[in-house]
C-alpha positions as CSV (number, residue, x, y, z in Angstrom):
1,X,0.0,0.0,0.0
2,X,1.5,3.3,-1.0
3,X,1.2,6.2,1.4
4,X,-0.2,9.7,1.0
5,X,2.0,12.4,0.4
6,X,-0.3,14.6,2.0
7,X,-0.2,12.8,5.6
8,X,3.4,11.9,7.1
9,X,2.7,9.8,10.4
10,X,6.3,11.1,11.3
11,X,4.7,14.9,11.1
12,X,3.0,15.7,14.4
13,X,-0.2,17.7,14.9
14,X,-0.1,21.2,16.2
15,X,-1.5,21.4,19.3
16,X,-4.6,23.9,19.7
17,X,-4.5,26.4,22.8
18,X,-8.6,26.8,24.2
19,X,-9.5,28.5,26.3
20,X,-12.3,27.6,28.9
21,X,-14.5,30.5,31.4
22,X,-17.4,32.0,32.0
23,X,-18.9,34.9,30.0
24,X,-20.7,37.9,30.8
25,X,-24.0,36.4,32.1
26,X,-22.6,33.1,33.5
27,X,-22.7,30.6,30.4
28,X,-19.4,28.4,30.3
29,X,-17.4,28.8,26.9
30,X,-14.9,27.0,25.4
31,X,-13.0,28.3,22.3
32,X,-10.0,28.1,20.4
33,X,-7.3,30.9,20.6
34,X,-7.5,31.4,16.5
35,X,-11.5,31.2,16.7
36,X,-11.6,28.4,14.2
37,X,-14.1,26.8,16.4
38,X,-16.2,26.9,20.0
39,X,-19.0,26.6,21.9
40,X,-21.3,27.8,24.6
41,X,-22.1,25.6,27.5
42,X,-24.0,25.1,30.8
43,X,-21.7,23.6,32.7
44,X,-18.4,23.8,33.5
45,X,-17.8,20.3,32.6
46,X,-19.7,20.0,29.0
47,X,-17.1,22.7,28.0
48,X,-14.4,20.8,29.0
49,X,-15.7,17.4,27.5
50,X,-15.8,19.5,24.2
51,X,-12.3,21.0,24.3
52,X,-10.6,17.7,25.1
53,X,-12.6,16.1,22.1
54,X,-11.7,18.9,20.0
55,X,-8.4,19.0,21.1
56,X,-8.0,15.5,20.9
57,X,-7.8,14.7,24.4
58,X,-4.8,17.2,25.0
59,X,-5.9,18.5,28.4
60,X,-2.3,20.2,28.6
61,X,-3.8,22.5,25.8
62,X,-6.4,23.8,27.5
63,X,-6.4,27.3,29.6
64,X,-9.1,28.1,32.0
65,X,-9.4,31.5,32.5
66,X,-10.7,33.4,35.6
67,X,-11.4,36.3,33.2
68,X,-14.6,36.8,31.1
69,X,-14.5,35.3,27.9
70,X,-17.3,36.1,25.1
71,X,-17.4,33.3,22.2
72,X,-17.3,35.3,18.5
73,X,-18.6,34.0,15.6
74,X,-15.9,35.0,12.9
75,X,-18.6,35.9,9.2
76,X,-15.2,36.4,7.2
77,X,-15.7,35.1,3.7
């Protein structure tokens, strides 16, 4: 079987930074530093659940702030 020469399994993945906090009126966020992707949450531990499946279970990648954090919705085309 020939392999891809778009996928090296010698190449490693770059690690995502999210973030994890509270916003503004309380709702738990979770979202990635770039803003490729994120979420709004009830609970503290749905957003983690989601940034360690995102992140693919990197929990040393994600931040949880003690700051307010507001989760944009990037619209660039």
């Amino acid at each position: 079987m020939m392999a891809s020469p778009f996928w090296s399994p010698s190449r490693k993945s770059v690690a995502r930074i999210i973030y994890v906090g509270r916003n503004r009126i309380g709702n738990w966020v979770a979202c990635e530093e770039r803003g490729v992707f994120g979420g709004l949450f009830v609970t503290r531990a749905q957003a983690l659940k989601y940034a360690l499946f995102e992140n693919g279970g990197d929990s040393d990648s994600i931040i949880e702030v003690t700051r307010e954090i507001e989760l944009y919705i990037g619209t660039d085309q």
